[in-house]
N, CA, C and O of each residue as an XYZ file, in Angstrom:
516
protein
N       1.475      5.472    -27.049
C       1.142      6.404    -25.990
C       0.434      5.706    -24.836
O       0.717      5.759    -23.639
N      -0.233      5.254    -25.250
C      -1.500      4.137    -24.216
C       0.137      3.822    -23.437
O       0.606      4.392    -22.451
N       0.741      2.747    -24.259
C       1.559      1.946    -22.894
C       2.709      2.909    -22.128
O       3.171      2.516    -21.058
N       3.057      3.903    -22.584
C       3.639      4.857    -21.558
C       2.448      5.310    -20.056
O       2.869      5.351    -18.900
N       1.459      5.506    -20.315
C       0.740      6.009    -20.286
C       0.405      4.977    -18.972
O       0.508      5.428    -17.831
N       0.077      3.844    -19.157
C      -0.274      2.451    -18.312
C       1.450      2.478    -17.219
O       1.427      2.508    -15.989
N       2.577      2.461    -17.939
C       3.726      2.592    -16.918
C       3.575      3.696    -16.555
O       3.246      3.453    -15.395
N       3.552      4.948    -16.646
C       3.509      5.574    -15.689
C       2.031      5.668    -14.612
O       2.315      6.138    -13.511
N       0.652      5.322    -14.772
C      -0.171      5.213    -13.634
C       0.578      3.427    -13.105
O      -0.323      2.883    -13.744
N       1.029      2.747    -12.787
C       1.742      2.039    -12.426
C       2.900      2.415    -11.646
O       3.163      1.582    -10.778
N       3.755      3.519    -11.694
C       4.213      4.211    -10.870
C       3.817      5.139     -9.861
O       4.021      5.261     -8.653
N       3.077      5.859    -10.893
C       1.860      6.657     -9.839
C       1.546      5.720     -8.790
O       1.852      6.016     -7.635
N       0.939      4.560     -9.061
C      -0.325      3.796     -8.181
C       1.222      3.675     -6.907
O       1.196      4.426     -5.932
N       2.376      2.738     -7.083
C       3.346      2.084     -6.557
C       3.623      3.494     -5.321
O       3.391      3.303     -4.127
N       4.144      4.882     -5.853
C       4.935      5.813     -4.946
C       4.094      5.480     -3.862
O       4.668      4.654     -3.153
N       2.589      5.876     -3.289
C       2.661      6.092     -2.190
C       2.979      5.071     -1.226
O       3.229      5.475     -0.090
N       3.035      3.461     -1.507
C       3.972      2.345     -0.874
C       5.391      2.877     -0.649
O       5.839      2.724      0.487
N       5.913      3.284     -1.265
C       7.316      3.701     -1.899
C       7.881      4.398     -0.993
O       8.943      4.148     -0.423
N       6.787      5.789     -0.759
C       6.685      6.801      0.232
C       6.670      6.828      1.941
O       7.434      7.316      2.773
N       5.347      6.017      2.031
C       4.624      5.530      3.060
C       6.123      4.206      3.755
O       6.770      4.334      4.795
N       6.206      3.316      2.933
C       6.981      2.208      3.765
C       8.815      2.322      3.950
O       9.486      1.498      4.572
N       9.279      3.363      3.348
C      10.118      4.437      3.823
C      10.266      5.245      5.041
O      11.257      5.301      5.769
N       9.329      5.765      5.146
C       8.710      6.279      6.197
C       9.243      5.757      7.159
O      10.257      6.139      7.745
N       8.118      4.206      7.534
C       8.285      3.689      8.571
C       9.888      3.146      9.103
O      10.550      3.352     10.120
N      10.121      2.307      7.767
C      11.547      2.052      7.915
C      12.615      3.213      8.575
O      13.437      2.545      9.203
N      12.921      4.496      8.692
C      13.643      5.675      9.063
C      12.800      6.007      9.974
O      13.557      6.410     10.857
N      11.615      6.130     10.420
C      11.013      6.980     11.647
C       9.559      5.626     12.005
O       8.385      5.602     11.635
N      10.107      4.983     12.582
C       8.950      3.657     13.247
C       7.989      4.166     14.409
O       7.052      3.562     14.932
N       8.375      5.172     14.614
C       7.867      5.151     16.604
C       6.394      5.440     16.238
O       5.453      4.836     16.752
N       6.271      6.384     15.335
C       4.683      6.390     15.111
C       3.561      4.881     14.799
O       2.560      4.470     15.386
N       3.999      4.602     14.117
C       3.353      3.386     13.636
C       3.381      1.750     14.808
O       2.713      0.770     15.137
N       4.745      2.479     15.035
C       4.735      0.987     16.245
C       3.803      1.051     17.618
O       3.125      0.154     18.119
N       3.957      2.098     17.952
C       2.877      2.917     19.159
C       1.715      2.815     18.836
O       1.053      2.396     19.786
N       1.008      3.029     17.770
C      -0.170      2.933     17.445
C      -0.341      1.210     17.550
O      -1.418      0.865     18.037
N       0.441      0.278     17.217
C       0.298     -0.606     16.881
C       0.135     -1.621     17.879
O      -0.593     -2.606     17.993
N       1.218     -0.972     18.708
C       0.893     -1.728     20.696
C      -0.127     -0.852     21.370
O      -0.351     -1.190     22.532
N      -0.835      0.242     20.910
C      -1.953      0.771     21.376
C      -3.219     -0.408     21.087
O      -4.330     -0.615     21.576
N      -2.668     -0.822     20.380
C      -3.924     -1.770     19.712
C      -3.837     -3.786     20.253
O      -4.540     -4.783     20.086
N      -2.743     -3.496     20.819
C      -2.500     -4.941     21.803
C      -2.180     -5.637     20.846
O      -2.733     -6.736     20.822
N      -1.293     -5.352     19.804
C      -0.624     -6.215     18.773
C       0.930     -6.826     19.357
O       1.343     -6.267     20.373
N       1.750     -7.874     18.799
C       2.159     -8.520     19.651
C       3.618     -7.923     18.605
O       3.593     -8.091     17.386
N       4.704     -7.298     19.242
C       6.029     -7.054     18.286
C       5.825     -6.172     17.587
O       6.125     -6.294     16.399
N       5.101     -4.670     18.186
C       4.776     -4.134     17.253
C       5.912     -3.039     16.652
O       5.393     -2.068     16.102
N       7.270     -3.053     16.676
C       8.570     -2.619     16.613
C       8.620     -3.401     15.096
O       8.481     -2.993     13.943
N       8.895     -4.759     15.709
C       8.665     -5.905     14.216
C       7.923     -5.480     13.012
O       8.334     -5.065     11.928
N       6.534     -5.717     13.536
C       5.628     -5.578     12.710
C       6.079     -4.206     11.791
O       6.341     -4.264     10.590
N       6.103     -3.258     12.420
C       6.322     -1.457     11.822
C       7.324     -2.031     10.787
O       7.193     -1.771      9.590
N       8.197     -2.714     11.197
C       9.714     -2.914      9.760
C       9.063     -3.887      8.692
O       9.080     -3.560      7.505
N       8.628     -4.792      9.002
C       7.923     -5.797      7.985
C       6.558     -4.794      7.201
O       6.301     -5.057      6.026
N       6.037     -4.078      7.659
C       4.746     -3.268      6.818
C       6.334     -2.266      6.305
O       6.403     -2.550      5.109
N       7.008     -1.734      6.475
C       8.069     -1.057      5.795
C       8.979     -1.535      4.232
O       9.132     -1.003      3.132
N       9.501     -3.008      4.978
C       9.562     -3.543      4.201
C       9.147     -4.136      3.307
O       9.787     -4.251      2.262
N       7.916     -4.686      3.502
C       6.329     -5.281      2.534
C       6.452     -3.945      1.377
O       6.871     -4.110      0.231
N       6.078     -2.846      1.839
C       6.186     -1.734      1.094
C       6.813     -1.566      0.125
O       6.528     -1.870     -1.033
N       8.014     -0.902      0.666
C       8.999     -0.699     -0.239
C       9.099     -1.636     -1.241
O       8.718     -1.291     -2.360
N       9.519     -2.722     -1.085
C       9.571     -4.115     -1.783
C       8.480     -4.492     -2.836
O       8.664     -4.461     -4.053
N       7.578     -4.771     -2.350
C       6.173     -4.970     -3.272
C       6.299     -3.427     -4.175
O       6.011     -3.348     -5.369
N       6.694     -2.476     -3.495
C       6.210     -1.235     -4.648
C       7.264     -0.891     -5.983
O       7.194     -0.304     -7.063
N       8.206     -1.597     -5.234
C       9.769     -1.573     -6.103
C       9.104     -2.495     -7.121
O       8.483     -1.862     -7.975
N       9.074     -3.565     -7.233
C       8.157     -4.789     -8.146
C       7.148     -3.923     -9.120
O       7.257     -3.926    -10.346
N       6.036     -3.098     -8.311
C       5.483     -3.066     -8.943
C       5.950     -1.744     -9.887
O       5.395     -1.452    -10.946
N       6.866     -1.144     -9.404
C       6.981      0.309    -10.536
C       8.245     -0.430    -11.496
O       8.238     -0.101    -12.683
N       9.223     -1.315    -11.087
C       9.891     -1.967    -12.842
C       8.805     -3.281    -13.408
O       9.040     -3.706    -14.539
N       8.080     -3.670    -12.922
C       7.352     -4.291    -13.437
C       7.181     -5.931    -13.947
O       6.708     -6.546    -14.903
N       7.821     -6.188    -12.774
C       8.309     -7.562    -12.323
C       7.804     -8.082    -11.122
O       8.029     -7.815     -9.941
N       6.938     -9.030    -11.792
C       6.223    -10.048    -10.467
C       5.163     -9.131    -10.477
O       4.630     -9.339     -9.387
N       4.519     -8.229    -11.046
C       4.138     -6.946    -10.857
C       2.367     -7.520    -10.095
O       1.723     -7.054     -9.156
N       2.126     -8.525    -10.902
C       0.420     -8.935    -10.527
C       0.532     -9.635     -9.072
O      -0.362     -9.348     -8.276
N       1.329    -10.335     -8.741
C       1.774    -10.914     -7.372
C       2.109     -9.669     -6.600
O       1.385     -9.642     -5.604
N       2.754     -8.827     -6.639
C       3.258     -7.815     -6.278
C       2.091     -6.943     -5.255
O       1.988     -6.668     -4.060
N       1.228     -6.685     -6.658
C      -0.490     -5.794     -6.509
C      -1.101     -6.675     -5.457
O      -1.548     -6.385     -4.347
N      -0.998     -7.957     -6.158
C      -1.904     -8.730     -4.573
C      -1.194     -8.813     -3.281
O      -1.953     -9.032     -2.336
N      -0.476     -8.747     -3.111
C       0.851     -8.327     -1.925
C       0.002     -7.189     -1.406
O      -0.799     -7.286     -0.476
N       0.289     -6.000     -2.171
C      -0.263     -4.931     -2.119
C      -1.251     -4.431     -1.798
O      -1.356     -3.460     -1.048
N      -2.337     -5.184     -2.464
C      -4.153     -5.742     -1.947
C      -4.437     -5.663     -0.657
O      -5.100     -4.815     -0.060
N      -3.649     -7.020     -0.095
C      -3.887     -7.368      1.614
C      -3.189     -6.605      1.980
O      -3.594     -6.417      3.128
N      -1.890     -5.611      1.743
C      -1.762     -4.932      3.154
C      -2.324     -3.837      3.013
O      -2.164     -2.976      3.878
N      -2.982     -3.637      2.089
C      -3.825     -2.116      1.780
C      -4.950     -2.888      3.121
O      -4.918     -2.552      4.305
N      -5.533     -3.564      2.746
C      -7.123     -4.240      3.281
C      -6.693     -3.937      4.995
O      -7.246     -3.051      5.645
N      -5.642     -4.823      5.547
C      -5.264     -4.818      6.574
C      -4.683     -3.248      7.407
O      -4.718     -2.851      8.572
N      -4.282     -2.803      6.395
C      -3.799     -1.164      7.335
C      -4.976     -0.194      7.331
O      -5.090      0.814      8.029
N      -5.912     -0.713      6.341
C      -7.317      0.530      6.346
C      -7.793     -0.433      7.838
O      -7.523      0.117      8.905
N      -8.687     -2.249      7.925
C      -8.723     -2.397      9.240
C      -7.975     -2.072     10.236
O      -8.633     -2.264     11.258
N      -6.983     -1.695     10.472
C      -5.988     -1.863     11.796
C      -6.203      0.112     11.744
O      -6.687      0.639     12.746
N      -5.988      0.592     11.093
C      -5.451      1.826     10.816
C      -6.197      3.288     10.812
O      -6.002      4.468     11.102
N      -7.167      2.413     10.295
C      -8.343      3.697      9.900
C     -10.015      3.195      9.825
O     -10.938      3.326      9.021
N      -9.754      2.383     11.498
C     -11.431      2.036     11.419
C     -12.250      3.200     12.436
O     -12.378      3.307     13.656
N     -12.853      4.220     10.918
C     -13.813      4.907     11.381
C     -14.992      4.221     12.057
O     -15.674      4.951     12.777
N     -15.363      2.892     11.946
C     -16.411      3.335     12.523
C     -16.334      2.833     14.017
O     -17.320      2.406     14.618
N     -15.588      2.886     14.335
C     -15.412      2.980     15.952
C     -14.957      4.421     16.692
O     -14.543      4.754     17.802
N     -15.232      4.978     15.612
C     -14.825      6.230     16.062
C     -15.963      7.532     15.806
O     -16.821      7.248     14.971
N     -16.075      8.919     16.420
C     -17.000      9.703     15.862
C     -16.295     10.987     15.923
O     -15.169     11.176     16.383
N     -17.257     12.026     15.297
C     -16.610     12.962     14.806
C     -16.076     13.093     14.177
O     -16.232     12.361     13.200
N     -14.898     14.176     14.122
C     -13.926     14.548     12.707
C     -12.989     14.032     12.665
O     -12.348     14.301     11.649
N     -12.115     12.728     13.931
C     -11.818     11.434     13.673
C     -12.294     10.748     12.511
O     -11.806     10.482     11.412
N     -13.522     10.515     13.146
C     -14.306      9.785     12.738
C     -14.312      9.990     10.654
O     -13.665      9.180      9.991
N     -14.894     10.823     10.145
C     -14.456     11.389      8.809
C     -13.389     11.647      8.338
O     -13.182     11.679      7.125
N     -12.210     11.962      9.556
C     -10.984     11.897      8.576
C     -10.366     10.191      8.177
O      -9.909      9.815      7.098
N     -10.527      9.485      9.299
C     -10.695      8.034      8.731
C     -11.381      7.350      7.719
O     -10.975      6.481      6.949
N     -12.807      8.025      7.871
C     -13.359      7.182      6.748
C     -12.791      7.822      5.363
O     -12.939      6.996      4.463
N     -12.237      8.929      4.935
C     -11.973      9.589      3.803
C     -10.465      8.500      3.335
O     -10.230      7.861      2.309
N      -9.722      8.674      4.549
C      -8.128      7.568      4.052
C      -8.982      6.118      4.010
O      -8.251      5.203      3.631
N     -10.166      5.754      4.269
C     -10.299      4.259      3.865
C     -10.841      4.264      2.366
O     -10.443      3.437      1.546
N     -11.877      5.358      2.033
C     -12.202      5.300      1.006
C     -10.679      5.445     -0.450
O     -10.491      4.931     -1.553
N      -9.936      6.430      0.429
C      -8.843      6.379     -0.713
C      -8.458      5.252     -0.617
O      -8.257      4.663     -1.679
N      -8.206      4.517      0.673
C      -7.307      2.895      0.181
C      -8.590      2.218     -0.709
O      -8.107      1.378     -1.469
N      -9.432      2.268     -0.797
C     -10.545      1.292     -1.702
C      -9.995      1.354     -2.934
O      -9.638      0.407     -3.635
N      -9.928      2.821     -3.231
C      -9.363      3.424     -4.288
C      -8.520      2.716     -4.835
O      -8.576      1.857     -5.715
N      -7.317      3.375     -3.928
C      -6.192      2.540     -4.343
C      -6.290      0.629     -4.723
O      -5.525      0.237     -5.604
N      -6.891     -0.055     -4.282
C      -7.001     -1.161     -4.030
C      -7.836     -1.603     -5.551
O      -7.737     -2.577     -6.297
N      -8.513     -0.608     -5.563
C      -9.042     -0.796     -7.321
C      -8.583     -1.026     -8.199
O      -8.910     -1.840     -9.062
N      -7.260      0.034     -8.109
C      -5.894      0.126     -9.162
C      -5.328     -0.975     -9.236
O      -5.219     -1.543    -10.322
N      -4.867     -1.485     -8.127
C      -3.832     -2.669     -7.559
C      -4.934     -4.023     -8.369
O      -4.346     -4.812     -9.109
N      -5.957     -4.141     -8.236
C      -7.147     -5.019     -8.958
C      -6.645     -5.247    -10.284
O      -6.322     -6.232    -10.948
N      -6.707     -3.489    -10.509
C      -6.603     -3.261    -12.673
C      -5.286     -3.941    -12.799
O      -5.106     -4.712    -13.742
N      -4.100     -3.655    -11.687
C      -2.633     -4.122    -12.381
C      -2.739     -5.624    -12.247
O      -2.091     -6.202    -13.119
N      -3.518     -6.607    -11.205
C      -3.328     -7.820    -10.916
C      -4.106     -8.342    -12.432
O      -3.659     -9.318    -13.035
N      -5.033     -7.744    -12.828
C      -6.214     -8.264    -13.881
C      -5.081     -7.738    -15.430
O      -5.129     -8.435    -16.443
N      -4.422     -6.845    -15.390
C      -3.937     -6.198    -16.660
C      -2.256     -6.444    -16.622
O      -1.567     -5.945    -17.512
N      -1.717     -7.146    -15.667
C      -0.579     -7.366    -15.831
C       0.285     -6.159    -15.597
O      -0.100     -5.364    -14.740
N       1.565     -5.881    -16.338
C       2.863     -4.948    -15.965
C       2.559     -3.931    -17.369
O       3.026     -2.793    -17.414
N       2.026     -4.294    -18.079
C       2.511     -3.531    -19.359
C       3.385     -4.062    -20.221
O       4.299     -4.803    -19.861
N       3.229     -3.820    -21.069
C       5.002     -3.573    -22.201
C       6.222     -3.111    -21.712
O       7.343     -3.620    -21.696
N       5.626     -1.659    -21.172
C       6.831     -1.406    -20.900
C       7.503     -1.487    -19.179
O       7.552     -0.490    -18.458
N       7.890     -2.611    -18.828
C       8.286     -3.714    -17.819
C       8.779     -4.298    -17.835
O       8.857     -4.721    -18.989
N       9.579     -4.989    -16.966
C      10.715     -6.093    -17.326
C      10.266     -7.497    -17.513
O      11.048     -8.423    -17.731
N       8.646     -7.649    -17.395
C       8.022     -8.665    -17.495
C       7.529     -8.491    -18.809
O       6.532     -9.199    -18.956
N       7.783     -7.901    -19.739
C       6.949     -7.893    -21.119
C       7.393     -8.419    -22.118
O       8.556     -8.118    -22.386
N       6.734     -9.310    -22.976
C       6.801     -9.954    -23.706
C       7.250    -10.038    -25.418
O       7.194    -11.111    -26.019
């Protein structure tokens, strides 16, 4: 039960990459705009590569292959889209708190991504032994 249990929060953790870098890939304009709002250089580029990073790294990590490389993949662009993405504290008000609430969830998340880099894929994975 445990290792069902470990693959599926391993999927859990993976969808919202899954979700999120989908997204961008089919509808970019949001993310790229924000992204040349911010004097980033290709930010058309950039939007497909955080799409693709996504998808990719999250695919890895839900069959469970490469899965700890994967999480640390996963790590830095978590780290990097809460800086770029959701820095409350340049901001105030209810900006201001709705940012800091999506950074605290990426911490979150970033915890998980920790447990899978420290605990591996599981058993049940194509990396198991």
């Amino acid at each position: 039960m445990a290792h069902a249990l470990y693959a599926l929060g391993r999927i859990a953790l993976a969808a919202i990459f899954l979700w999120s870098g989908y997204g961008k890939l089919v509808s970019p304009g949001g993310l790229s705009m924000m992204l040349a709002g911010k004097g980033l250089p290709y930010p058309l580029y950039l939007t497909y590569a955080a799409g693709v990073a996504e998808v990719g790294l999250g695919a890895l990590v839900v069959v469970g292959w490469q899965a700890r490389a994967a999480a640390l993949g996963l790590v830095a662009f978590t780290i990097a889209a809460t800086y770029l993405g959701h820095d409350f504290w340049t901001q105030t008000g209810a900006e201001a708190r709705g940012n800091q609430i999506h950074a605290a969830k990426n911490l979150a998340i970033v915890g998980g991504l920790l447990m899978l880099v420290a605990g591996g894929a599981g058993r049940f994975s194509l990396a198991r032994k």
